[in-house]
N, CA, C and O of each residue as an XYZ file, in Angstrom:
268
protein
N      19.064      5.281    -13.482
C      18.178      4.355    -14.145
C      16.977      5.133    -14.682
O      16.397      5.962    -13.980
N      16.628      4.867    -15.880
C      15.520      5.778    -16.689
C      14.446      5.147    -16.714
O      14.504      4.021    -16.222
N      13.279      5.544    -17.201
C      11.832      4.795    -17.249
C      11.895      4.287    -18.398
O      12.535      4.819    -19.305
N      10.991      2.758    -18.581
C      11.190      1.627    -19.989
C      10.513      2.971    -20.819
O       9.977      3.973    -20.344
N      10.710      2.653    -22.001
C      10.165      3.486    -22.996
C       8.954      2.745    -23.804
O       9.040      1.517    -23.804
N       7.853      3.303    -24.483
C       6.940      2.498    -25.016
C       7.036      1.122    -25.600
O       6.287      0.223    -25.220
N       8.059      0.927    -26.629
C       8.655     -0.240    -27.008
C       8.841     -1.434    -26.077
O       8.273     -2.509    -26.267
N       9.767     -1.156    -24.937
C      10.034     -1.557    -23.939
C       8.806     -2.050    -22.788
O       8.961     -3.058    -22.098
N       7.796     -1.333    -22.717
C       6.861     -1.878    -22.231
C       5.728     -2.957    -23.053
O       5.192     -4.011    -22.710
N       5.688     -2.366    -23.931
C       4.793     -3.261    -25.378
C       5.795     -4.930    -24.887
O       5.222     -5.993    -24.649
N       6.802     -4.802    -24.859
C       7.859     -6.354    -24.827
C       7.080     -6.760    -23.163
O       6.060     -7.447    -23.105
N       7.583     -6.354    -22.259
C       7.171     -6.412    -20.952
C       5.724     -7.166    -21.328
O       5.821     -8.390    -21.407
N       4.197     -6.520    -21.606
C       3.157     -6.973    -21.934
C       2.919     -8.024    -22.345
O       2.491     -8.995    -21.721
N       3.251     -7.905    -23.778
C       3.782     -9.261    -24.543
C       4.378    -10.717    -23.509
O       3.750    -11.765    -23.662
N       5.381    -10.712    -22.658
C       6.175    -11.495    -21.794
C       5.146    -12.216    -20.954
O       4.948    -13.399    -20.678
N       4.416    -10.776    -20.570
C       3.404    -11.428    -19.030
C       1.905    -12.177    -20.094
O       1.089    -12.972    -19.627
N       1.895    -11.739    -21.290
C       0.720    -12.397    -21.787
C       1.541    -14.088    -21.806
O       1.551    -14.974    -20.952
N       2.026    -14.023    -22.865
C       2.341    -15.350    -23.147
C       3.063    -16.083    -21.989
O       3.330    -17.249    -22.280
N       3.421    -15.719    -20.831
C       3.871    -16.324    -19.567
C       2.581    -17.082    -18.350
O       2.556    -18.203    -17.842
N       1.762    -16.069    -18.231
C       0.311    -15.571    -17.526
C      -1.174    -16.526    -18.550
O      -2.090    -17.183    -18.055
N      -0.902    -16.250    -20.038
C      -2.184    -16.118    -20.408
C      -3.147    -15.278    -20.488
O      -2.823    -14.163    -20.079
N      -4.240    -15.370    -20.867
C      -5.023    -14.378    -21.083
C      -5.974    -14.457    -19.974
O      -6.303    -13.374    -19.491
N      -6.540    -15.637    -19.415
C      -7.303    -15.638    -18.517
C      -7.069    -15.101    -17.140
O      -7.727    -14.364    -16.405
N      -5.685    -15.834    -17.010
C      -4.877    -15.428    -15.471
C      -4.950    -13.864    -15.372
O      -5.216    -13.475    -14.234
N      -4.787    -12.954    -16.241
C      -3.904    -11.999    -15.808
C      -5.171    -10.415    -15.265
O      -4.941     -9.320    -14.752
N      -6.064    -10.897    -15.590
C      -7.444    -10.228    -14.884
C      -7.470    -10.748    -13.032
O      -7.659     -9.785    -12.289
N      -7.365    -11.612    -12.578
C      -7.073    -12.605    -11.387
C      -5.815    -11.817    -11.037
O      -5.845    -10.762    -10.405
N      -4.788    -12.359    -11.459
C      -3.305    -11.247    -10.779
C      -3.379     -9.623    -10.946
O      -2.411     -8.958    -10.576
N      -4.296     -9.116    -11.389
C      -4.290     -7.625    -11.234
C      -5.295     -7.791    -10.063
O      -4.931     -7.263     -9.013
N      -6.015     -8.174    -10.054
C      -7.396     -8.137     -8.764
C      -6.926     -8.381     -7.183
O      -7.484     -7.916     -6.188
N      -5.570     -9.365     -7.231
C      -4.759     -9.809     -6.680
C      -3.852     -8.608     -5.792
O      -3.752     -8.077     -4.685
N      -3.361     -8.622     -6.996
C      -2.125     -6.950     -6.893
C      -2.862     -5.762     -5.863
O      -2.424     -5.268     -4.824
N      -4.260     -5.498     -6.646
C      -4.602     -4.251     -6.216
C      -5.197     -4.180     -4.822
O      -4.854     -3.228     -4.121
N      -6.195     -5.228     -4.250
C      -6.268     -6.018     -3.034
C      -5.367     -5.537     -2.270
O      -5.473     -4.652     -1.420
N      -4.257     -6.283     -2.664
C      -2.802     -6.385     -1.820
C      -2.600     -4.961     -1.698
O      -2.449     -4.647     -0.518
N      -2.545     -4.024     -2.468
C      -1.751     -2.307     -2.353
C      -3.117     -1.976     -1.668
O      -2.859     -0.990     -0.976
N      -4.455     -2.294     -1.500
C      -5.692     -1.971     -0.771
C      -5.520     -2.326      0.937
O      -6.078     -1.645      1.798
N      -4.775     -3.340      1.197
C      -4.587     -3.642      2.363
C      -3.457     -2.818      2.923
O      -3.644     -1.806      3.599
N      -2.495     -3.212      2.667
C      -1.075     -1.906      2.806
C      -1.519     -1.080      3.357
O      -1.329     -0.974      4.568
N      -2.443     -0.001      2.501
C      -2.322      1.624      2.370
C      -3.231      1.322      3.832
O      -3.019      1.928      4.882
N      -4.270      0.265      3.653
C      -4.889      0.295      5.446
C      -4.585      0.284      6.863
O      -4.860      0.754      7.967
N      -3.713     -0.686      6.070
C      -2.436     -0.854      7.936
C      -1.520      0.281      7.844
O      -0.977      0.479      8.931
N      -1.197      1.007      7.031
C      -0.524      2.002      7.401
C      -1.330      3.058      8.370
O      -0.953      3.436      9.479
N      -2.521      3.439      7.689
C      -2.923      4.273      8.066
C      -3.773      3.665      9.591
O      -4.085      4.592     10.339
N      -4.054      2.640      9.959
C      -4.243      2.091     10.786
C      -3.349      2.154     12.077
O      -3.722      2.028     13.243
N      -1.861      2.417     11.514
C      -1.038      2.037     12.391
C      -0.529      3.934     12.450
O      -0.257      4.423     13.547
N      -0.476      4.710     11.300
C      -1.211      6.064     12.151
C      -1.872      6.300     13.261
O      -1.452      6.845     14.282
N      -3.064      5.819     13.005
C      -4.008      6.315     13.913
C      -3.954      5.931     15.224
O      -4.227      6.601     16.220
N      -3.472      4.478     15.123
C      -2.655      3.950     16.884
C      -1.353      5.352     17.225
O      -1.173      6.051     18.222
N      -0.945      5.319     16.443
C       0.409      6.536     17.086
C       0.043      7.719     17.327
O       0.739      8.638     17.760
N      -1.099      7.726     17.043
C      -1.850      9.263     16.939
C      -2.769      9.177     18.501
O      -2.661     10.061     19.351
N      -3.399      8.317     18.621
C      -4.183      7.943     19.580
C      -3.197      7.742     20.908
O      -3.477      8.239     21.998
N      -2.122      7.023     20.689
C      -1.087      7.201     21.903
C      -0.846      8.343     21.984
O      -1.141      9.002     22.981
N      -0.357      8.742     21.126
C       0.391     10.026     21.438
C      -0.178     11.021     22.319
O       0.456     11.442     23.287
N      -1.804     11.573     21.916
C      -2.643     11.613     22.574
C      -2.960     11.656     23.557
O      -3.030     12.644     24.288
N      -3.258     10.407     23.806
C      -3.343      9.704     25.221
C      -1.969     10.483     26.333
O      -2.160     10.994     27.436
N      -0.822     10.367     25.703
C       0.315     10.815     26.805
C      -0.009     11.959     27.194
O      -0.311     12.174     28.368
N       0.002     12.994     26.157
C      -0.322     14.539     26.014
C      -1.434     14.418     27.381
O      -1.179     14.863     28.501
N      -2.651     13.743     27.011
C      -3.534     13.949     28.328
C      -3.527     13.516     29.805
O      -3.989     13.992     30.842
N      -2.720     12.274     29.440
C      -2.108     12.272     30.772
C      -0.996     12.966     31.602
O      -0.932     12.913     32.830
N      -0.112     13.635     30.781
C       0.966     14.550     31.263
C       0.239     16.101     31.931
O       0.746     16.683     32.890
N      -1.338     16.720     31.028
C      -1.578     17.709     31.409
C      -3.207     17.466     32.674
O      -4.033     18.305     33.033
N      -3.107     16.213     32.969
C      -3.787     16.052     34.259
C      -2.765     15.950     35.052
O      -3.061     16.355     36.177
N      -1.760     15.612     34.972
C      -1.009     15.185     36.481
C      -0.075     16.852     36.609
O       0.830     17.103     37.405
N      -0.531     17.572     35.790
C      -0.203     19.038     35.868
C      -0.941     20.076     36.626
O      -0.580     21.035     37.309
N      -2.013     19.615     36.310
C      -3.699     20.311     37.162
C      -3.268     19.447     38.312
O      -2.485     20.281     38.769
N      -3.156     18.406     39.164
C      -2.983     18.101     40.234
C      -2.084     18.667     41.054
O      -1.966     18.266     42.212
């Protein structure tokens, strides 16, 4: 599968104007980007929990080593 070509996107545009409007479609990008703003947070959120466990084991495995 190849990428739309200029033409092909100009149609796409065109579609979401006259589908959307002109007003809406400032609102559904603000929408969109929000949404990919939250994502990229819980990911990395949910890093930092696996990171922090992980962690955590590592230090508990090398105290009960010193004992």
């Amino acid at each position: 599968m190849h990428m739309p070509g200029g033409t092909q996107l100009l149609v796409i545009a065109l579609i979401i104007l006259v589908l959307f409007g002109g007003r809406k479609i400032p609102e559904l990008a603000k929408g969109l980007g929000s949404g990919i703003k939250n994502f990229k947070n819980a990911l990395n959120s949910d890093e930092d929990e696996t990171t922090k466990v992980a962690e955590a084991k590592t230090t508990a495995l090398k105290t009960n080593e010193k004992i």
